[in-house]
C-alpha positions as CSV (number, residue, x, y, z in Angstrom):
1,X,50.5,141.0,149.0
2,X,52.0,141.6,145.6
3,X,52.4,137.9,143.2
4,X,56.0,139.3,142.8
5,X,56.9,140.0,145.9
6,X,56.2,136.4,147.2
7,X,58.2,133.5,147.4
8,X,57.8,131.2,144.2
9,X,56.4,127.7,144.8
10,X,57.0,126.2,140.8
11,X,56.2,122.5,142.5
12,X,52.8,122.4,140.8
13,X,54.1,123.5,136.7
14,X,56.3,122.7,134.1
15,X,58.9,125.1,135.2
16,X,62.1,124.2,137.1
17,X,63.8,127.2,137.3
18,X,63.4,130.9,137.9
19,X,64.9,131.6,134.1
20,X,62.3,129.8,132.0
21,X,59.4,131.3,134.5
22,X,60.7,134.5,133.1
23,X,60.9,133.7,129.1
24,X,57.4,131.9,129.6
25,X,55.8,135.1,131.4
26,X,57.7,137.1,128.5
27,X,56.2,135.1,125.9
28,X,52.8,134.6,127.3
29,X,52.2,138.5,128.3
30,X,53.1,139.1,124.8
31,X,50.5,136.8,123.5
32,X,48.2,138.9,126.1
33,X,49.0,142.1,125.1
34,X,48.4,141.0,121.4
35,X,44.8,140.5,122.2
36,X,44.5,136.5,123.6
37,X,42.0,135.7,126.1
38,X,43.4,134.9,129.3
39,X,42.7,131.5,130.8
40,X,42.0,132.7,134.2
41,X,39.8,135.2,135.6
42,X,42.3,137.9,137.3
43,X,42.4,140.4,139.8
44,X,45.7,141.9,138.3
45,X,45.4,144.3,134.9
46,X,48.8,144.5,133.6
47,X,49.6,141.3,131.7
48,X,52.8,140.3,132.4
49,X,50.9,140.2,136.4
50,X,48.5,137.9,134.8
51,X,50.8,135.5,132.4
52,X,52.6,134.5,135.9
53,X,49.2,133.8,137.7
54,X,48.8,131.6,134.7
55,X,51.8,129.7,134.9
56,X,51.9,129.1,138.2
57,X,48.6,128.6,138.8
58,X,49.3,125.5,136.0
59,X,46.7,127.0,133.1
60,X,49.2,128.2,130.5
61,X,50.4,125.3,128.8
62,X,54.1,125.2,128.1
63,X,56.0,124.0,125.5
64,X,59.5,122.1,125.8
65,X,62.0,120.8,122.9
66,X,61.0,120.2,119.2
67,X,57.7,121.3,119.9
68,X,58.8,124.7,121.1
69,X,60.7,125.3,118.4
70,X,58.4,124.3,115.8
71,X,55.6,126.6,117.9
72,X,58.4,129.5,117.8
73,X,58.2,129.4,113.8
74,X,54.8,129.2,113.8
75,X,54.0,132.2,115.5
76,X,56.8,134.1,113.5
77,X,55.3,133.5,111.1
78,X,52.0,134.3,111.7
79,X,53.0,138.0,113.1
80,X,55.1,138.4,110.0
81,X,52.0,137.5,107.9
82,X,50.2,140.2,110.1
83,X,52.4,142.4,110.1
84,X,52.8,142.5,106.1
85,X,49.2,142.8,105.7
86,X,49.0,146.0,107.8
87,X,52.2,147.6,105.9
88,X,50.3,146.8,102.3
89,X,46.8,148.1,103.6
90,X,48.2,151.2,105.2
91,X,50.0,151.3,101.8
92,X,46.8,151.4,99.7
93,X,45.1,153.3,101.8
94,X,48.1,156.1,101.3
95,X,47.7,155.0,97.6
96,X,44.2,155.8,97.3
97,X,44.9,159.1,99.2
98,X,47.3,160.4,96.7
99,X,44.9,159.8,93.4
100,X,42.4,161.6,95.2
């Protein structure tokens, strides 16, 4: 049987609805995806399979209020930083390509 196609028990996490299961799966699958080790040994590949074994399995830890916020920003932040350094190395590297 399929971990979507069965009933949810959320007794055991954090979560108390069916709506922030979703965005935490979302968030966590992206953090996958993005190259993070996952915190359980799986027998699902596609991550978004895996992020909801973590959750409700109680190993991804989950962020309410303030906190989540201020771990929002981080992250922004952190993927904008990443994201400008690949833009100005792929723009030296065309740089260097033109001289040439």
């Amino acid at each position: 049987m399929n971990i979507l196609s069965l009933p949810i028990d959320m007794g055991a996490t954090q979560i108390d609805s069916r709506y922030r299961l979703v965005i935490a799966a979302a968030q966590r699958a992206r953090q996958l995806i993005e190259g993070n080790h996952p915190h359980v040994e799986s027998r699902y590949q596609k991550e978004t399979s895996r992020a909801l074994e973590e959750i409700l399995s109680g190993q991804a830890d989950i962020l309410f209020g303030p906190e989540a916020r201020r771990a929002i920003i981080e992250e922004r932040r952190r993927r904008d930083s990443a994201r400008s350094r690949a833009r100005s190395s792929s723009w030296s590297e065309s740089s260097d390509e033109a001289r040439r």
